[in-house]
Structures are given as C-alpha cells and as structure tokens.
ZADO-1210 file (C-alpha; in nm, 4 decimals, padded with zeros to 6 digits):
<atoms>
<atom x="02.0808" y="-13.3513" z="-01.6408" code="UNK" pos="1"/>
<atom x="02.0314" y="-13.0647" z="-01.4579" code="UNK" pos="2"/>
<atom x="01.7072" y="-12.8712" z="-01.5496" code="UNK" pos="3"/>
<atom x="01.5815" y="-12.5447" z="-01.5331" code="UNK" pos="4"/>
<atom x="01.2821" y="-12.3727" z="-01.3309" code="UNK" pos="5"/>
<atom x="00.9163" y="-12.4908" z="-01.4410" code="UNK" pos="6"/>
<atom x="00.7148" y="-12.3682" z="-01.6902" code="UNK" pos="7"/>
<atom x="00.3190" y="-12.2770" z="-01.7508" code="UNK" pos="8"/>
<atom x="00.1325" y="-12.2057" z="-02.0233" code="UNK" pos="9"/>
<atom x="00.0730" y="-12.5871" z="-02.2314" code="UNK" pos="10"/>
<atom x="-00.1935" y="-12.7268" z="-02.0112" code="UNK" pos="11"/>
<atom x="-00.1409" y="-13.0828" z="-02.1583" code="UNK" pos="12"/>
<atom x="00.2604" y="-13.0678" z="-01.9976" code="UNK" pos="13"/>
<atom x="00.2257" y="-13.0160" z="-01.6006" code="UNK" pos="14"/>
<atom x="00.6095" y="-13.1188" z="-01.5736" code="UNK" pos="15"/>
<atom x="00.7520" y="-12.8535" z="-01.8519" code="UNK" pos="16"/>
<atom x="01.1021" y="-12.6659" z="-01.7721" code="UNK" pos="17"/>
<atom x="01.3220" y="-12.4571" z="-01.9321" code="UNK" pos="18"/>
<atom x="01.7068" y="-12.4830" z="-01.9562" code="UNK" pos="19"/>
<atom x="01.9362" y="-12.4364" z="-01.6245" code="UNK" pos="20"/>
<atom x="02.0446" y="-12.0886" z="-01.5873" code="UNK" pos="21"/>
<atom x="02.2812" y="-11.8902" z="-01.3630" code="UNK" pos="22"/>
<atom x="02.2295" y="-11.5948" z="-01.1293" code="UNK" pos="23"/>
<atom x="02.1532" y="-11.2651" z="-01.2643" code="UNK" pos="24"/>
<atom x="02.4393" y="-11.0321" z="-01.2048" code="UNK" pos="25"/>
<atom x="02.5039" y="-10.6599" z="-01.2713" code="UNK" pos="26"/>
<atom x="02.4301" y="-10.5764" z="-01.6184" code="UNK" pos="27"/>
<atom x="02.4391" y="-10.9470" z="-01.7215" code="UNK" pos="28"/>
<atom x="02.0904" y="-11.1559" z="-01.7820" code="UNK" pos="29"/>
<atom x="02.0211" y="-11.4850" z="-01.6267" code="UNK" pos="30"/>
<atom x="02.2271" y="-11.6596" z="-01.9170" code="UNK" pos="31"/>
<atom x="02.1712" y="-12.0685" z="-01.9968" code="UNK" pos="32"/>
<atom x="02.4210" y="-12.3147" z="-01.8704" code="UNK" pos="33"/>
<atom x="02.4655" y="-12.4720" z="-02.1645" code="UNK" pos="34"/>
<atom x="02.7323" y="-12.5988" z="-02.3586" code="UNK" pos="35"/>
<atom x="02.6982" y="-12.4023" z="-02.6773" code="UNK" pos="36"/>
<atom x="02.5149" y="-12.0465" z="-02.5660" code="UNK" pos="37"/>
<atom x="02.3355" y="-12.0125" z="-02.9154" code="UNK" pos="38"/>
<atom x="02.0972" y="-12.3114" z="-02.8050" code="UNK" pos="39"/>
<atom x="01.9680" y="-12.0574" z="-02.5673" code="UNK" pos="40"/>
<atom x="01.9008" y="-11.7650" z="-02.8735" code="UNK" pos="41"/>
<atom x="01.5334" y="-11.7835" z="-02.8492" code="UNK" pos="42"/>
<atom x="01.2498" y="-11.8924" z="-02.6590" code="UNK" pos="43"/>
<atom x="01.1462" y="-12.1524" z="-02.8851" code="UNK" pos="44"/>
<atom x="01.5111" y="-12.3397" z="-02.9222" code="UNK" pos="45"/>
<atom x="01.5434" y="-12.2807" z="-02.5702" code="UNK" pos="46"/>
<atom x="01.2782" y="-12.5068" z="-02.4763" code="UNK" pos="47"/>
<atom x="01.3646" y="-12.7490" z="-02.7711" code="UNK" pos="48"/>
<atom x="01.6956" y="-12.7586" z="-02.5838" code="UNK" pos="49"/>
<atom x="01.5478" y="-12.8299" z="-02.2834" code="UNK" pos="50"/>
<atom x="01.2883" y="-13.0814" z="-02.4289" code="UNK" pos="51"/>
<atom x="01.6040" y="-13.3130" z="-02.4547" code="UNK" pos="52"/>
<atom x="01.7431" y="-13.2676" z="-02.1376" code="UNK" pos="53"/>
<atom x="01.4418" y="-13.3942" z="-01.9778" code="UNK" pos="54"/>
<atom x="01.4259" y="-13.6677" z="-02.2867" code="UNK" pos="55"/>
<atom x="01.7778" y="-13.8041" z="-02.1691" code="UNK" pos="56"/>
<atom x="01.6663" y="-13.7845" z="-01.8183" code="UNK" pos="57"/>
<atom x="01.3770" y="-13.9427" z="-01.8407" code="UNK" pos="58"/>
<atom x="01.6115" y="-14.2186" z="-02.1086" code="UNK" pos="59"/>
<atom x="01.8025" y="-14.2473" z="-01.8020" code="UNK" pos="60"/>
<atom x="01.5358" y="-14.3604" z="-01.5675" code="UNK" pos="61"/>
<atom x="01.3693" y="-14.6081" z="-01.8156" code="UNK" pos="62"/>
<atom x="01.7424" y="-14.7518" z="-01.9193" code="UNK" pos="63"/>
<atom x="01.8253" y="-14.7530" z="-01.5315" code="UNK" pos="64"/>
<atom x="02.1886" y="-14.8224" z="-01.7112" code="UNK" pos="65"/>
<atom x="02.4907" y="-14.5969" z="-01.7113" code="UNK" pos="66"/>
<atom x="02.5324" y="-14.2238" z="-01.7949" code="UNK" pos="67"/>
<atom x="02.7105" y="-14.3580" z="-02.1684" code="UNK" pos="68"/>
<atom x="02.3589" y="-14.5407" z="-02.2377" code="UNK" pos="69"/>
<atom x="02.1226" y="-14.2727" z="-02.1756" code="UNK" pos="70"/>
<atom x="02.3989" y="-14.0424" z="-02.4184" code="UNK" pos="71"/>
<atom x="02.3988" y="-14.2794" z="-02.6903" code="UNK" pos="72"/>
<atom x="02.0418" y="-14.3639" z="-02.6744" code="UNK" pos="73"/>
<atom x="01.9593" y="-13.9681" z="-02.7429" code="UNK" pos="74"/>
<atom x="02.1906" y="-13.9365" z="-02.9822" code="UNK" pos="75"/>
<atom x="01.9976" y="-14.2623" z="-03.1493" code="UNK" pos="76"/>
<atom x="01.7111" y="-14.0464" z="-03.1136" code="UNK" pos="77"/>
<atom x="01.8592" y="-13.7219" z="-03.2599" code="UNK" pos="78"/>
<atom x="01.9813" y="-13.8942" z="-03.5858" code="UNK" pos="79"/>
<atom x="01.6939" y="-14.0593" z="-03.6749" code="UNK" pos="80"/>
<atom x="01.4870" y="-13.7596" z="-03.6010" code="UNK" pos="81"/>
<atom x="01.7807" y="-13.5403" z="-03.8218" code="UNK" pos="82"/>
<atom x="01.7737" y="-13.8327" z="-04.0938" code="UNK" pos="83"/>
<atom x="01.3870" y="-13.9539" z="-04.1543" code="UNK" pos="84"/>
<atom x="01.2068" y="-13.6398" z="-04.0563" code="UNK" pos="85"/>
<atom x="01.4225" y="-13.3154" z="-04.1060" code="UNK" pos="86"/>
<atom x="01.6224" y="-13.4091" z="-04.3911" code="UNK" pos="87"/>
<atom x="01.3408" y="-13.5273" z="-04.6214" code="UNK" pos="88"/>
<atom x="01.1400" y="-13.2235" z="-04.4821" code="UNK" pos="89"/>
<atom x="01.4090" y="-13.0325" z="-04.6292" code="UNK" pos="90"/>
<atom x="01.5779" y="-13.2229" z="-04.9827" code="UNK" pos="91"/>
<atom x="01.2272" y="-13.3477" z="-05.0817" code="UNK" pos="92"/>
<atom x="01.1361" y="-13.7553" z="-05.1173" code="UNK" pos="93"/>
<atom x="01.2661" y="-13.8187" z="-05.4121" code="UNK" pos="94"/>
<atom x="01.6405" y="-13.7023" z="-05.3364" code="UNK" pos="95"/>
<atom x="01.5899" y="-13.8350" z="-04.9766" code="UNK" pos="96"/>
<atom x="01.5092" y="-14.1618" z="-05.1697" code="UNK" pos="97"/>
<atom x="01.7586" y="-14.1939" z="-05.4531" code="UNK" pos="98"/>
<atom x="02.0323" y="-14.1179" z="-05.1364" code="UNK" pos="99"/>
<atom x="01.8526" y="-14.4024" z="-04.9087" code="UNK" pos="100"/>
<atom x="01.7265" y="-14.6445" z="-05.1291" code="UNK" pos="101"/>
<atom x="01.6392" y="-14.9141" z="-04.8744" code="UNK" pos="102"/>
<atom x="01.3868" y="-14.6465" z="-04.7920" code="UNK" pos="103"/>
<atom x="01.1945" y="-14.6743" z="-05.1043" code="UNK" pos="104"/>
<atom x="01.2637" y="-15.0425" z="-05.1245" code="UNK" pos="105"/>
<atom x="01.1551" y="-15.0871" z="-04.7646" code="UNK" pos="106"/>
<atom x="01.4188" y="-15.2999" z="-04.6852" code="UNK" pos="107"/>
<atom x="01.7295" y="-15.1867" z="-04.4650" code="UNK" pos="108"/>
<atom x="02.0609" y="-15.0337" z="-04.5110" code="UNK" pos="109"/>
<atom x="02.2950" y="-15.3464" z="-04.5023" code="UNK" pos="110"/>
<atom x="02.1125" y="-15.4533" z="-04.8073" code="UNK" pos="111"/>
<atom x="02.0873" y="-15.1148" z="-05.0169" code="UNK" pos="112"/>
<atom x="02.3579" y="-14.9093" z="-04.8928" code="UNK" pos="113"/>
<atom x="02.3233" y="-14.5532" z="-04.8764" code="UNK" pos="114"/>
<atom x="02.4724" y="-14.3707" z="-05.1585" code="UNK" pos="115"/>
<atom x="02.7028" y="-14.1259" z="-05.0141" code="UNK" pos="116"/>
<atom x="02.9638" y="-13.8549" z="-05.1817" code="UNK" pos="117"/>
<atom x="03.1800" y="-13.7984" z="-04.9097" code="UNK" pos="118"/>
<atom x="03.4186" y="-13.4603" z="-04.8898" code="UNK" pos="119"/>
<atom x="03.7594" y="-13.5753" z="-04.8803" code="UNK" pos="120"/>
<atom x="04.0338" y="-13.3318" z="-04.8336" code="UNK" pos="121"/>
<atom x="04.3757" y="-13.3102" z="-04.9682" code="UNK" pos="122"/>
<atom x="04.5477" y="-13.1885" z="-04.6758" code="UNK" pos="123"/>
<atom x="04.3588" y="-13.0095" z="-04.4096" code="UNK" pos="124"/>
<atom x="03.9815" y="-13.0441" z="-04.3441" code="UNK" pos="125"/>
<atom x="03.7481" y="-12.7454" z="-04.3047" code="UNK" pos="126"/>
<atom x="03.3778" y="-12.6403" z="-04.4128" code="UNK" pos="127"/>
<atom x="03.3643" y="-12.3684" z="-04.6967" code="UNK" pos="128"/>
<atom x="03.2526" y="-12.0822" z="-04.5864" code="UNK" pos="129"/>
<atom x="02.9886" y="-12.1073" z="-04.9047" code="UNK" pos="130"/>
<atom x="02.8267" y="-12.3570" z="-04.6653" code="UNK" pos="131"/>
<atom x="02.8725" y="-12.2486" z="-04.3402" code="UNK" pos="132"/>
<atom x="02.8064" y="-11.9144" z="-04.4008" code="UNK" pos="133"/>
<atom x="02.5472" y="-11.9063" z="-04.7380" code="UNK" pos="134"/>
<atom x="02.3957" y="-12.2202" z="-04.8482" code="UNK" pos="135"/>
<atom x="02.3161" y="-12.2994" z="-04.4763" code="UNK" pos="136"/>
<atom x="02.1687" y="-11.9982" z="-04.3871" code="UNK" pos="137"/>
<atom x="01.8367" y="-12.0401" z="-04.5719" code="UNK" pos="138"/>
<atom x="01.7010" y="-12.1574" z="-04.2562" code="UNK" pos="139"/>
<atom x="01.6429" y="-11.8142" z="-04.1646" code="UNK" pos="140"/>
<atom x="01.3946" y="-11.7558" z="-04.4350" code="UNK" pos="141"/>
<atom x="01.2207" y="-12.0425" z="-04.3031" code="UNK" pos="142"/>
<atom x="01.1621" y="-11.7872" z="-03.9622" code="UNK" pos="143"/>
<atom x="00.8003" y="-11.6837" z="-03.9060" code="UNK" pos="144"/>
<atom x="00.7765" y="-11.3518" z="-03.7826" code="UNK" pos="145"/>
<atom x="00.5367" y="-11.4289" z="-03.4759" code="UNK" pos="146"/>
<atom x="00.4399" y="-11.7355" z="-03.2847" code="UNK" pos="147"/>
<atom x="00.1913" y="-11.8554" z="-03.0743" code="UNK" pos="148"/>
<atom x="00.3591" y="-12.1134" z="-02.7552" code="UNK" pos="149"/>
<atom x="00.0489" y="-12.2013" z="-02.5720" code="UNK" pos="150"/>
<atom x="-00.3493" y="-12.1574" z="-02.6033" code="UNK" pos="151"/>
<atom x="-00.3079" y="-11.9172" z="-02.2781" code="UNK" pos="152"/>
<atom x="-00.1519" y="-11.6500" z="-02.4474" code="UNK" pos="153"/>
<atom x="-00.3584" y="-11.3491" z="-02.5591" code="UNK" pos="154"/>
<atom x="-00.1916" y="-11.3225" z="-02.8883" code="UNK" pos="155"/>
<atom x="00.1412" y="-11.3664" z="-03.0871" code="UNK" pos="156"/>
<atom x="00.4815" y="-11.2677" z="-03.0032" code="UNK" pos="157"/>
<atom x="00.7310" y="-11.1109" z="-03.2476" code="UNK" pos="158"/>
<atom x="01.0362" y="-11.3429" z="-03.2221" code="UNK" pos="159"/>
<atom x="01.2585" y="-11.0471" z="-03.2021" code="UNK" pos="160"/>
<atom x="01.2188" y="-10.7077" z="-03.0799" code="UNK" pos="161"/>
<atom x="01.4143" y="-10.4113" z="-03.0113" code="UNK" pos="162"/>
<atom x="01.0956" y="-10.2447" z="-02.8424" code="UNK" pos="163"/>
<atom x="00.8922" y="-10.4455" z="-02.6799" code="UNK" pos="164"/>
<atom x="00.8064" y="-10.7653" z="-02.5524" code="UNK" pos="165"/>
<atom x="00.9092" y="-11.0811" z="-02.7909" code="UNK" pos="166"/>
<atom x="01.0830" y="-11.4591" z="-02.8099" code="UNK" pos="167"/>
<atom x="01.4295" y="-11.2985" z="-02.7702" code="UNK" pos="168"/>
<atom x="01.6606" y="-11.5094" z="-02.5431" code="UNK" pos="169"/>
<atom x="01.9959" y="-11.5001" z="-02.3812" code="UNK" pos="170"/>
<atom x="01.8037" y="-11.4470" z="-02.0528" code="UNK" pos="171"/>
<atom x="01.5169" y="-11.5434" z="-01.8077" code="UNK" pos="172"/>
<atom x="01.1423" y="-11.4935" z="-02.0237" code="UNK" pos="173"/>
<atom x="00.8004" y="-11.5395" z="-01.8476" code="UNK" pos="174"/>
<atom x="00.7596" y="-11.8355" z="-01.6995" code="UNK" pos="175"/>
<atom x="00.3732" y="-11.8646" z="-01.8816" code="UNK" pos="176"/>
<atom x="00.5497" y="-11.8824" z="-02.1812" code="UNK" pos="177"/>
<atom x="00.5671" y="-12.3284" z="-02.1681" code="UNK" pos="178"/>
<atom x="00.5257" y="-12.4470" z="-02.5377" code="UNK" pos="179"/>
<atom x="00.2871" y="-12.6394" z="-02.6720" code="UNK" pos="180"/>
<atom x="00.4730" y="-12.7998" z="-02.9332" code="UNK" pos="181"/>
<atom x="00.1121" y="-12.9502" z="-03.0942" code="UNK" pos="182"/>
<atom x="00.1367" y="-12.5689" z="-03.2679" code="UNK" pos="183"/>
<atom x="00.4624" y="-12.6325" z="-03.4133" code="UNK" pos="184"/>
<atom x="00.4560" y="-13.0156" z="-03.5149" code="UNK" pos="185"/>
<atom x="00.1541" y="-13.1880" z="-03.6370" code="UNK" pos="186"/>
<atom x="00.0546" y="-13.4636" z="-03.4162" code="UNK" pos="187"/>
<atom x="-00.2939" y="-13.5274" z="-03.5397" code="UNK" pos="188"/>
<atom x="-00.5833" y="-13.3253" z="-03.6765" code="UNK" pos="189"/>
<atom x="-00.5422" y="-12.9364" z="-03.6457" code="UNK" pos="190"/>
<atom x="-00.7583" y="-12.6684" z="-03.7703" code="UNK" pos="191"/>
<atom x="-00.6061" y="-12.5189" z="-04.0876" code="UNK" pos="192"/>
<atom x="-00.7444" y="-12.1548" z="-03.9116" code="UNK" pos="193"/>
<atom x="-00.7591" y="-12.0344" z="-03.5272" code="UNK" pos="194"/>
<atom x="-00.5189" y="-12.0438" z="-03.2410" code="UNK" pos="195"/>
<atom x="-00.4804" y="-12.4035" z="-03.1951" code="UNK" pos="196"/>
<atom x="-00.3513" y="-12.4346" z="-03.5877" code="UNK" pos="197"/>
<atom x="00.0091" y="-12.5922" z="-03.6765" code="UNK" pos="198"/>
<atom x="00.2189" y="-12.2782" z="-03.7229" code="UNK" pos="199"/>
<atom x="00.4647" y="-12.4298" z="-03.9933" code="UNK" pos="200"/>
<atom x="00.7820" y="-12.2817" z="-04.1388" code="UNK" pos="201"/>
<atom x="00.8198" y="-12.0277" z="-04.4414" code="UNK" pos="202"/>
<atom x="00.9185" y="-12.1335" z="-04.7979" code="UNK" pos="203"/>
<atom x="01.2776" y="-12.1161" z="-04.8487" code="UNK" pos="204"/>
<atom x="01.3322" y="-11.8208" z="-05.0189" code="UNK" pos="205"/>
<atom x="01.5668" y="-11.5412" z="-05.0499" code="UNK" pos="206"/>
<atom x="01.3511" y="-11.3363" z="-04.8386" code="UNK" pos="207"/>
<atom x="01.3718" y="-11.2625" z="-04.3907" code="UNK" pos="208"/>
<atom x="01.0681" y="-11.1514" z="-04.1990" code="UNK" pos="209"/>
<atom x="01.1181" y="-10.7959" z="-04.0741" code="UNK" pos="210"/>
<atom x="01.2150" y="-10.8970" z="-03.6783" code="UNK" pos="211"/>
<atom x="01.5333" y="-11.0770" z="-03.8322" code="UNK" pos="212"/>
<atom x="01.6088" y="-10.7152" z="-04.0139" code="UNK" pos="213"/>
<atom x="01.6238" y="-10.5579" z="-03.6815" code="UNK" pos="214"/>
<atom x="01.7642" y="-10.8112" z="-03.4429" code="UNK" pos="215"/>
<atom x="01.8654" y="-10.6957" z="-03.0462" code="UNK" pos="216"/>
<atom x="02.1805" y="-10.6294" z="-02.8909" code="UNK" pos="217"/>
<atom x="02.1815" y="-10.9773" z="-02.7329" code="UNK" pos="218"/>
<atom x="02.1255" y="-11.1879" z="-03.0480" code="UNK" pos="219"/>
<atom x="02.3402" y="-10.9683" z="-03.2847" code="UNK" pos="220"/>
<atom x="02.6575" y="-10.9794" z="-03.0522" code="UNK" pos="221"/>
<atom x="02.8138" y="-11.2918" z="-02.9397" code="UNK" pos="222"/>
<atom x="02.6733" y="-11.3875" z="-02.5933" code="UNK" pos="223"/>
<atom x="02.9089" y="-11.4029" z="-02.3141" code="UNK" pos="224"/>
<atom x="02.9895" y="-11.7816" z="-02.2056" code="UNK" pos="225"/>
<atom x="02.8836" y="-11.8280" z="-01.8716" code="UNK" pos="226"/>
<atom x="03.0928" y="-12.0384" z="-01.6369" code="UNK" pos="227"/>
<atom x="02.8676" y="-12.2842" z="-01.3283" code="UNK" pos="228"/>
</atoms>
C-alpha cells in the first residue's frame, strides 16, 4: 500500500507516516487518497488509517504470499480487534458474554454458538435511520475536546477549530504531529496525572465538547473526492 510522507513527534516510532495524499491545488488542500475521504476527518483517524496501511504492508512482507492474503489477514485483525476489544469496551461484559458465551465458558464458538438476532427484511434491506443517524452517533460524546499526540508537543490541541491551530483534517498537518498511541491505548503502566497519561474517551452521554459545537468548513461540508 502506498503510504504517505513521514512523521515526527513519537520518539519510540522512527518509521511513522501518515496517509498518501495528492498535490495541493488552487483553493483545494492536500486531500487523502483514500477510499472513503471521512477516514481522513482528523488527525488522529488519519494516522489510525494509516497505522493499517503500514500493518497490511508490513502483513505482506511477513506472509510473502499474495495481495488476497495480506487483505484477509487484516481484515482477521480488524474483526477481532472490532469483536474482543471495542465491542465489550462499548456493551459492557456481561452483554458481551451472554451474546458470546464460549467467551465466558472459555471454550470456542463451534461449541457455544454465538447467540445472534439477525435483521431480516421483508422486501428490501436498509439501516434505519434511528441507527445510522441517532443511536450510532453517541460516539461523538465519547470526543475529548483536546489531545495530546506525542511527549514533544508543548501542550494540547483542540480537535477542531475555526480559529486557530487544531486536529482538523481534510489536508496536510505538521509533520511533528506523529502519534504516540501509548496516550490513547493502555499498553502498560501510565501515570493516572502528567503528559505521558492514557487520554481515554468521555462517558457516553447526551452531551458534545464545545469544538464539536463549532466544527470548520472542511469537516461540516462533505469533502470533495479526490481522484490519483
């Protein structure tokens, strides 16, 4: 996969890049050439984006099999990440366990099945726009209105602004901005206080930090697709 230009700023990743991006033209930022644009919203999902491209390159290497291994093996990847760390994160253990009861028995799913409820519909299929557009929106409570990337930066960034510097995407951002994702995932001991701290999501609520209140031109509208 094709990567982006490198990135500074997490002193334990020498090798960190961003997404590929296009040329700057008139009026028109340095936009991601990604298959779905949105991946590309902010500075933190851009580099989560990127994170996998390198992950399926570097898949590719170790496989040293074809281009449909190295996919499938990500997409291994994904899920389970999706399935045993997201989704409990999210439901809570005991409804992640009643659903996936070979994970409380320890055992596996051939012998304790999953116990799924799946949406069948009558004549055409489509999401309800309950779900699509309300119940799964209370990730953006979950937003934090500043973040740290690295232990080089002098302080916080909003992750929107309309007037100043921030984690906006949908463009080029300082290349000193590389993540170190040891502030956003806890892989060890941390400091519950201080810079290097885990910075971890808001409650769900019914509540948005003020930057989502006020979002930019370039994350309100619908970003142009850009074409390699």
């Amino acid at each position: 996969m094709l990567l982006g230009d490198p990135l500074t700023g997490n002193d334990a990743d020498t090798k960190a890049r961003g997404v590929p991006r296009g040329r700057p033209q008139a009026n028109e930022p340095a936009r991601a050439l990604l298959g779905d644009p949105r991946n590309d919203e902010n500075v933190i999902v851009s580099q989560l984006q990127a994170r996998m491209l390198r992950f399926h390159n570097r898949m590719a290497d170790t496989l040293g099999s074809s281009f449909e291994d190295a996919q499938r093996m990500v997409r291994w990847h994904y899920q389970w990440v999706v399935l045993y760390d997201f989704l409990p994160t999210i439901i809570g253990q005991d409804t992640f366990r009643d659903i996936l009861p070979h994970v409380a028995k320890n055992t596996n799913p051939l012998k304790d099945p999953p116990v799924l409820k799946f949406y069948k519909p009558v004549k055409e299929a489509f999401m309800p726009v309950e779900f699509s557009v309300a119940a799964y929106r209370f990730g953006h409570s979950m937003v934090r209105p500043q973040y740290r990337l690295n232990l080089n930066m002098a302080d916080r960034l909003p992750i929107f602004s309309t007037t100043g510097p921030s984690l906006v995407g949908f463009g080029a951002f300082p290349s000193t901005l590389g993540i170190d994702w040891s502030l956003f995932f806890k892989m060890g001991e941390a400091p519950a206080l201080g810079p290097k701290r885990v910075q971890p999501a808001y409650k769900i609520d019914t509540s948005v930090v003020n930057p989502l209140g006020s979002l930019p031109p370039s994350v309100a509208s619908i970003p142009r697709r850009v074409n390699s």
